[in-house]
C-alpha positions in Angstrom: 40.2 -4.2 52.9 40.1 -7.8 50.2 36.9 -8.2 52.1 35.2 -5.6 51.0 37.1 -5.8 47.3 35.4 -9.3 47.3 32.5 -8.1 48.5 32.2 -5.3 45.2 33.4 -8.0 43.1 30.7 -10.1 44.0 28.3 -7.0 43.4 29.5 -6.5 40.7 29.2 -10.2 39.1 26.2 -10.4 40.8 24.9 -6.9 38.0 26.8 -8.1 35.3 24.8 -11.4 35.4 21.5 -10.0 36.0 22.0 -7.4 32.9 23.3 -10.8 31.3 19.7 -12.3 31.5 17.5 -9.3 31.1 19.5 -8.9 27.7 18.7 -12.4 26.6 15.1 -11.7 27.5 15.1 -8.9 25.9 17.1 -10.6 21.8 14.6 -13.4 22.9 11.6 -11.3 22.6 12.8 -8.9 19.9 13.7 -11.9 17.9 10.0 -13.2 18.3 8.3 -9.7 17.0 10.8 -10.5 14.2 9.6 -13.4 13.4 5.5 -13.6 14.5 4.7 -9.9 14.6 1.0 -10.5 15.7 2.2 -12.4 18.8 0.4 -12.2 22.1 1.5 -11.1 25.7 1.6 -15.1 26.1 3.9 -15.5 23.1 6.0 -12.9 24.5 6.4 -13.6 28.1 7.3 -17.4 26.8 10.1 -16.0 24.7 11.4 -13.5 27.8 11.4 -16.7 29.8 13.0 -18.6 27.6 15.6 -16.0 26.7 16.4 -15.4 30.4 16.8 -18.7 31.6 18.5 -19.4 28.4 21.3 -17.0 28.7 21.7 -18.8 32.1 22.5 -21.9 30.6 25.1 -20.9 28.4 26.9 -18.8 30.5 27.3 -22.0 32.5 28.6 -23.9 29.9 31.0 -21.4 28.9 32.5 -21.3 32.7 32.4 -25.2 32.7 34.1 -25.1 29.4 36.5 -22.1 31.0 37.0 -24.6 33.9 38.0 -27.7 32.1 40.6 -25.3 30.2 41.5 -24.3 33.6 42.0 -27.8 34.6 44.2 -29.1 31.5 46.6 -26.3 31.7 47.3 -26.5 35.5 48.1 -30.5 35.2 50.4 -29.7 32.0 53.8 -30.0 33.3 55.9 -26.6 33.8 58.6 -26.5 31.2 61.7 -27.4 32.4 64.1 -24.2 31.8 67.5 -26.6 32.3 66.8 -28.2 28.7 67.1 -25.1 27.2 
C-alpha cells in the first residue's frame, strides 16, 4: 500500500514538474512576442529553451533554499517545556 502511494506521489511530482517547465516555455516565448513581435521560429525556439531549462533552475534553488531552512530548524534546540 505506501508503495504504491509513493509510487503516485512520484507520478505525480514527476507531472507537476513537467507542466512546471512547459509553462516557463511557454511566459518565455509569450514574453518574446511581447517584446520582438517579428521574431523568427529561431528566436522562439531559443526563448522556449531558455524558459524551460530556466524554470528548472529555479525550482532548484528554491528546494536548496527550502533545504537549508530545513536544516537550521532541525539543529535549533527543542524548547525546553520545564522553564516554563
Amino acid at each position: 500500500m505506501a508503495l504504491d502511494q509513493n509510487r503516485q506521489l512520484n507520478n505525480l511530482e514527476t507531472c507537476m514538474g513537467l507542466l512546471n517547465e512547459v509553462i516557463g516555455a511557454v511566459v518565455a516565448e509569450t514574453a518574446l512576442d511581447k517584446l520582438d513581435p517579428g521574431a523568427g521560429l529561431l528566436k522562439k525556439g531559443m526563448a522556449a529553451i531558455a524558459g524551460f531549462e530556466g524554470e528548472k533552475v529555479i525550482e532548484e534553488k528554491i528546494d536548496e533554499h527550502q533545504a537549508a531552512e530545513q536544516q537550521a530548524a532541525d539543529q535549533q534546540p527543542a524548547p525546553d517545556a520545564s522553564q516554563s
